[in-house]
C-alpha positions as CSV (number, residue, x, y, z in Angstrom):
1,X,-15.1,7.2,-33.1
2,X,-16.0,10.0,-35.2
3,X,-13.2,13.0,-36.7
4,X,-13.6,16.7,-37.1
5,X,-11.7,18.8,-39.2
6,X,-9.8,21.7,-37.3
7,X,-10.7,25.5,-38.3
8,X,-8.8,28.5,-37.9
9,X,-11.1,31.3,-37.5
10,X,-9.0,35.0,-37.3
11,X,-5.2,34.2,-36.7
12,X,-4.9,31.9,-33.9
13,X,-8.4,30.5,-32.7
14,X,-8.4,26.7,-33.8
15,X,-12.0,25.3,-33.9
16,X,-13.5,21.9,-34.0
17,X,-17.2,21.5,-34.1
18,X,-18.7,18.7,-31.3
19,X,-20.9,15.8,-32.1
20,X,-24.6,16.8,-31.3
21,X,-25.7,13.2,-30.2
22,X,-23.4,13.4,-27.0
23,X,-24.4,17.5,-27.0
24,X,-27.8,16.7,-26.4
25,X,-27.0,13.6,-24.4
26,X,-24.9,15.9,-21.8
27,X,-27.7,18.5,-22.1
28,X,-25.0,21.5,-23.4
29,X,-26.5,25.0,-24.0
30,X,-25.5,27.8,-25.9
31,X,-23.4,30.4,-23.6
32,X,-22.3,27.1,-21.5
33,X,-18.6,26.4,-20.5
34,X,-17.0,23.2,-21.2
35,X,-13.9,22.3,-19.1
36,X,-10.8,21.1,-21.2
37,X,-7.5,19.4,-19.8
38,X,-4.4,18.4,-21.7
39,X,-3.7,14.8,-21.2
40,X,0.5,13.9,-20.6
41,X,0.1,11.7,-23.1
42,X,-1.0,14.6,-25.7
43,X,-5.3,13.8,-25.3
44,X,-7.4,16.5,-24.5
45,X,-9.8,15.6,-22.1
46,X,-13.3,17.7,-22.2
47,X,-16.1,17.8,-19.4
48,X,-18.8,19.5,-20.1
49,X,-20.0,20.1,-16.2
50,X,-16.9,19.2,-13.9
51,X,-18.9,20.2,-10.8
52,X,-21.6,18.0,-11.6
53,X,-19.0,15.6,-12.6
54,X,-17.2,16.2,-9.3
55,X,-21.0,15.5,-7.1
56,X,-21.1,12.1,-9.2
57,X,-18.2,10.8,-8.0
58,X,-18.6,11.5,-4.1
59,X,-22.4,9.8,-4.6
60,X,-20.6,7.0,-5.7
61,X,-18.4,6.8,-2.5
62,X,-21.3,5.3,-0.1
63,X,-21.3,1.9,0.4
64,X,-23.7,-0.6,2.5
65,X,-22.8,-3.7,4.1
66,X,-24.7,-6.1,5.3
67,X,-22.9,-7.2,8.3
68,X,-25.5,-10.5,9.2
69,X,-22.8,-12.8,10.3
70,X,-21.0,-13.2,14.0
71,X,-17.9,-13.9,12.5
72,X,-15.6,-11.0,13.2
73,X,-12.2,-11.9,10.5
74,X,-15.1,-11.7,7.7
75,X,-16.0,-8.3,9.2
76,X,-12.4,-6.7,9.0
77,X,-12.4,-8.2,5.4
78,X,-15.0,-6.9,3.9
79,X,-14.5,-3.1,5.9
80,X,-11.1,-2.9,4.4
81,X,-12.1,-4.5,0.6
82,X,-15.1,-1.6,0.7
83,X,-12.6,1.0,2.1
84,X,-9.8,0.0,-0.5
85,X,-12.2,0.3,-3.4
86,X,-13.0,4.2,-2.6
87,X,-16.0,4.5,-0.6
88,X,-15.0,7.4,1.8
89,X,-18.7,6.6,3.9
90,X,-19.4,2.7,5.5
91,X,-22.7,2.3,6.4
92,X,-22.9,-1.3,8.4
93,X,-26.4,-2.7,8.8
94,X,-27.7,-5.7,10.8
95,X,-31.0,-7.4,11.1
96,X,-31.0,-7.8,14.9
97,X,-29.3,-5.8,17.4
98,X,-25.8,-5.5,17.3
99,X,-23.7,-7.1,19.8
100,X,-21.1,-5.6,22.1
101,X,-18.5,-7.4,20.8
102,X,-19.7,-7.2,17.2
103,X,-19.6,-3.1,18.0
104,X,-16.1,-3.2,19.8
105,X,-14.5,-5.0,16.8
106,X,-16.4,-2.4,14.2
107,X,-14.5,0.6,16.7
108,X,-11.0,-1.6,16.3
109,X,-10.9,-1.7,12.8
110,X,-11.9,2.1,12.5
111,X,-9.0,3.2,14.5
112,X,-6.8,0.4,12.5
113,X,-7.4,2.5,9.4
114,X,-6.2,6.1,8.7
115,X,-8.9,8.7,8.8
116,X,-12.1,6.9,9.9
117,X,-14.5,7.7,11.9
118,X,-18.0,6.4,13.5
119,X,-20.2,9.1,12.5
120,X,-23.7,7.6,13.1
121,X,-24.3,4.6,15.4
122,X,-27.8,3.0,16.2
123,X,-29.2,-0.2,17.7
124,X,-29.3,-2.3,14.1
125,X,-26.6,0.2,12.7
126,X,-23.0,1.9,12.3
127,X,-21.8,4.2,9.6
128,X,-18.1,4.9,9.8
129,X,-16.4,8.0,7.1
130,X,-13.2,8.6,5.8
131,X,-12.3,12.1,7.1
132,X,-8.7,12.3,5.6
133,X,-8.5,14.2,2.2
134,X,-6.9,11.2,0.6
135,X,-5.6,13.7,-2.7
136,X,-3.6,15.7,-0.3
137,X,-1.4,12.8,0.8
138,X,1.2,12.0,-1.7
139,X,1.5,8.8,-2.5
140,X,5.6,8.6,-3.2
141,X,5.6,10.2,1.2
142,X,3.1,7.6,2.0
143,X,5.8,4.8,0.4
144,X,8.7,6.6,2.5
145,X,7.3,6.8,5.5
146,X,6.2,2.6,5.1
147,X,10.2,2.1,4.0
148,X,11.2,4.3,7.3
149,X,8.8,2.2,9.3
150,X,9.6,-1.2,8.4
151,X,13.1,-0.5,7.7
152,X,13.5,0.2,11.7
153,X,11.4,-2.4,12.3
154,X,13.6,-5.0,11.2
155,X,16.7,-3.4,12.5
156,X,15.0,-3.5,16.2
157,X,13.9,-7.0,15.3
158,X,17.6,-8.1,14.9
159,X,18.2,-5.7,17.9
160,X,16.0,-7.1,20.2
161,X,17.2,-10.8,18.9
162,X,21.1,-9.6,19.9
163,X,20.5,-8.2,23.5
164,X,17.6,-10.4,24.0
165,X,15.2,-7.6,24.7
166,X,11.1,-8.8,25.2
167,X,10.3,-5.2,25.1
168,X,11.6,-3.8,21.9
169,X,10.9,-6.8,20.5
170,X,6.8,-6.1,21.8
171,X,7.6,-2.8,20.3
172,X,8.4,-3.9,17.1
173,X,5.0,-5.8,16.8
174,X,3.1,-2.8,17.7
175,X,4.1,-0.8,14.5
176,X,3.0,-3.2,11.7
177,X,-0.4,-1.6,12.6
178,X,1.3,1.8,11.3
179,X,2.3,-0.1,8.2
180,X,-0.7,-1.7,7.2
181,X,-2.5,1.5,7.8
182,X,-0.8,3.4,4.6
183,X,-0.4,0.3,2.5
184,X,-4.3,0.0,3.0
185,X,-4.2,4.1,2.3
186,X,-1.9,3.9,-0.6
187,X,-4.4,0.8,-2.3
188,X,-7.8,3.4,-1.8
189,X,-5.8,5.8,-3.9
190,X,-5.0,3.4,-6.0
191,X,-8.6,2.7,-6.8
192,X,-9.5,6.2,-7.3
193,X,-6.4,6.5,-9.5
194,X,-8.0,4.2,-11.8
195,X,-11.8,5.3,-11.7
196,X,-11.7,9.6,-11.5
197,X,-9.0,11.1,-14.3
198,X,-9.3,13.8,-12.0
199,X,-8.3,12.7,-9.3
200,X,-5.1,10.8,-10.9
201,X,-4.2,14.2,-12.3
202,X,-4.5,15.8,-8.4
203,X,-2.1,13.4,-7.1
204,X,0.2,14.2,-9.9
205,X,0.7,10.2,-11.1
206,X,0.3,8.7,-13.8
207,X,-1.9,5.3,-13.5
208,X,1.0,3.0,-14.6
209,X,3.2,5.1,-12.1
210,X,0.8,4.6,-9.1
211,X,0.9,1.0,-10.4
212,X,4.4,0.5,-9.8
213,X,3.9,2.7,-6.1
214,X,1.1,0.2,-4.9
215,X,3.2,-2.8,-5.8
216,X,6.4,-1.5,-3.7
217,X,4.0,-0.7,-1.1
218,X,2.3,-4.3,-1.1
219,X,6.2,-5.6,-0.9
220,X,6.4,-3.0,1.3
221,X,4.4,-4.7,3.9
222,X,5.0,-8.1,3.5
223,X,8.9,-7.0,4.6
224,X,7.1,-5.3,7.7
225,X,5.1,-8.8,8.6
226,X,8.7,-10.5,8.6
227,X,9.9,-8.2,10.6
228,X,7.2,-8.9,13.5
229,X,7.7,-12.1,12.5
230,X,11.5,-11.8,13.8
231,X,10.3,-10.0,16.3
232,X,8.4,-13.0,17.6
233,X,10.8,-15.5,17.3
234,X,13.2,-13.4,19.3
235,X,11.2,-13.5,22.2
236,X,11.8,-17.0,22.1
237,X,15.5,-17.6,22.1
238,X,17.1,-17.0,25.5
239,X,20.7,-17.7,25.1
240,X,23.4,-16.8,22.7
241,X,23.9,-19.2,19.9
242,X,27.3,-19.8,17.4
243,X,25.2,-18.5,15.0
244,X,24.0,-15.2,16.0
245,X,27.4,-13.3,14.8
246,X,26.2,-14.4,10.9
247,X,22.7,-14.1,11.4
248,X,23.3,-10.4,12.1
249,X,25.5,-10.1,9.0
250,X,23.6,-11.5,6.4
251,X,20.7,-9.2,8.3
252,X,22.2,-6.2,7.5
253,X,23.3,-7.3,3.8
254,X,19.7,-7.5,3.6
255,X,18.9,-4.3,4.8
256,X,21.3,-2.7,2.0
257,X,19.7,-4.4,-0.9
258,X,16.4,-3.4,0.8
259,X,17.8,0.4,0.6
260,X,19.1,-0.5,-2.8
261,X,15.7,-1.0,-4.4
262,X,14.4,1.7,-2.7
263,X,16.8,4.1,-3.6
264,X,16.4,2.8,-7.4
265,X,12.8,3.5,-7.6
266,X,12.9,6.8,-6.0
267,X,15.7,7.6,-8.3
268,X,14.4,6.1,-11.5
269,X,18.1,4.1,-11.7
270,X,17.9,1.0,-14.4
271,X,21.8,0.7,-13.6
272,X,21.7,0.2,-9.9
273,X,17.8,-2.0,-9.6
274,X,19.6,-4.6,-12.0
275,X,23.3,-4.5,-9.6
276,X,20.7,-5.1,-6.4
277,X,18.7,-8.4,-8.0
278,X,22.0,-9.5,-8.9
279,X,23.7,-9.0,-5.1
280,X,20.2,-10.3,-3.9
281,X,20.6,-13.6,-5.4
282,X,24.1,-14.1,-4.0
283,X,23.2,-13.0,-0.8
284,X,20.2,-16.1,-1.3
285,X,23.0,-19.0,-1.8
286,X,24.6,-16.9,1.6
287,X,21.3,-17.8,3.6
288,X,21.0,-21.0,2.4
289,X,24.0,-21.8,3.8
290,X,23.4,-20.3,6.7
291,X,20.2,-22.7,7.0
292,X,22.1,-25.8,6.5
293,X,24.6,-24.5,9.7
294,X,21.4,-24.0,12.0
295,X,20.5,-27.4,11.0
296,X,23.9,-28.9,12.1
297,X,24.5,-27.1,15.6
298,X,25.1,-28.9,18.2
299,X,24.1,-28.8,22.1
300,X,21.4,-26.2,21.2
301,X,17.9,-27.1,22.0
302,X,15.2,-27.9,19.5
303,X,13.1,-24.7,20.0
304,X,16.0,-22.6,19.6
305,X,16.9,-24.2,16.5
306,X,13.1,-24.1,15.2
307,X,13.1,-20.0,16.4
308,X,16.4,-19.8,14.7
309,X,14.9,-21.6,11.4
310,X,12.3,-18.8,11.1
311,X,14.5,-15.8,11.8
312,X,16.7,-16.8,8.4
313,X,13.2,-17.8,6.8
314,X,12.0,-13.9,7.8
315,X,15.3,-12.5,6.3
316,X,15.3,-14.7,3.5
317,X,11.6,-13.5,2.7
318,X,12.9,-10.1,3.4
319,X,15.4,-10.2,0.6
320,X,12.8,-12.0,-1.8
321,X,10.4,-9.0,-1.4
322,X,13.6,-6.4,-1.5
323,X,14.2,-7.7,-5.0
324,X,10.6,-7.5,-6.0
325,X,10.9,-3.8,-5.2
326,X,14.1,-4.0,-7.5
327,X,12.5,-5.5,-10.1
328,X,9.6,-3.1,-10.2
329,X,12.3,-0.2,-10.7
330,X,13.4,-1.9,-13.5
331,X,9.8,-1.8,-15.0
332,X,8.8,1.9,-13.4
333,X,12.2,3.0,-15.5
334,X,10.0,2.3,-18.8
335,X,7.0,3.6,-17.4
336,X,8.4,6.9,-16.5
């Protein structure tokens, strides 16, 4: 580190000199401007050539993947770890020909993730690119719209489980796709967040802000796989049980502490995330309870209890993950 002394040169023009080793190793002239940006935590950040700067970056988001392998789960993988780390182009190469099945996987997972495209496609080759401006999607909307999603997804869930409809509960299925696509979303800006000051300043967060975000978001999600998870399960039980009257209760005692920690990291309230892991904890002894009373019904089948077993497990799970969003408010309250 070195220091400068500040100047005052007339009645208000503070000066500091720079250090000519990193002068001459940015290559600044005389007559040159140098862009400056106040920091929120009172730095002052100085580029000497932000479009330059700004070129640097997008070179940086192209990535090539060698995709010599058949098997398609290590595919999706590494697509989504390349995506998630900021590459907005994909460029997927293989040795041989690529198969048809090999290509119609490749065109699944680009319409599985929000803003790509194929943009290039030849025998031995694909490249996909992220047409979606991610800087211009806020990341607390992005969160909102995942809590709306899942939110309804487990209330449908519980819906479908009541009236014994295989059709909503289909439904519900069919939108963890839309919930995986902006959890996925939310972790690429992430990433950028955490490489391009720029860009962190853009989306108006502060790293240990979006921190906190793509936690809740990751909780987020898992909520939404319980949810189709329910949704399964449903499909599976046919009859009314004893049960089902309490089962909806302690579902919807669920759904208000999953509110609860929402509501507390939205609203920056210390107060209200440490009331919800409280009330989440009692409502745990509730469905363990609950758990012990599926175990001892009587003249119900064994799949029904087994279905049963895993529709508390989901809302238990639920709850868990509800109170890790809690819990992350109580953090984000520092943070802020």
């Amino acid at each position: 580190m070195e220091t400068r002394k500040v100047q005052i040169t007339g009645r208000s023009t503070y000066v500091i000199s720079l250090p000519k080793t990193w002068v001459n190793k940015v290559n600044i002239k005389n007559g040159d401007s140098i862009g400056m940006i106040p920091r929120s935590d009172g730095t002052l950040l100085i580029n000497p050539k932000l479009t330059e700067q700004g070129e640097k970056i997008a070179d940086q988001l192209t990535k090539k993947i060698n995709i010599d392998f058949q098997n398609t789960n290590e595919l999706l993988r590494e697509f989504i770890g390349v995506y998630l780390a900021g590459n907005n182009i994909i460029e997927m190469d293989y040795k041989k020909t690529i198969s048809k099945d090999m290509r119609q996987k490749i065109r699944d997972i680009s319409q599985n993730v929000m803003g790509i495209e194929i943009i290039d496609e030849s025998i031995n080759s694909i490249t996909v690119k992220d047409l979606l401006n991610v800087s211009d999607f806020s990341i607390v909307k992005g969160l909102k719209r995942m809590y709306i999603i899942t939110r309804a997804m487990h209330k449908d869930a519980l819906k479908a489980l009541n009236s014994r409809d295989k059709e909503l509960a289909e439904d519900v299925e069919s939108r963890d796709n839309d919930v995986d696509k902006l959890y996925w979303l939310i972790g690429k800006q992430f990433n950028l967040i955490l490489k391009d000051v720029f860009f962190a300043d853009k989306m108006g967060v502060k790293p240990q802000e979006a921190l906190s975000f793509l936690l809740t978001a990751r909780a987020i999600e898992r909520i939404a796989d319980h949810a189709t998870r329910l949704a399964k399960n449903a499909k599976t039980i046919s009859e009314k049980t004893p049960l089902d009257n309490k089962i909806f209760e302690i579902s919807n005692k669920t759904l208000e502490i999953f509110d609860g920690a929402i509501n507390a990291i939205y609203r920056n309230e210390l107060k209200n995330a440490h009331e919800i892991v409280e009330k989440s904890k009692k409502t745990h002894d509730e469905i363990e309870k609950l758990r012990q009373e599926i175990l001892g019904l009587k003249k119900i089948d064994i799949p029904t209890i087994v279905s049963l077993t895993y529709i508390v497990d989901s809302i238990d799970r639920t709850r868990g993950y509800a109170e890790d969003i809690a819990e992350i408010a109580v953090n984000h309250y520092f943070v802020k």
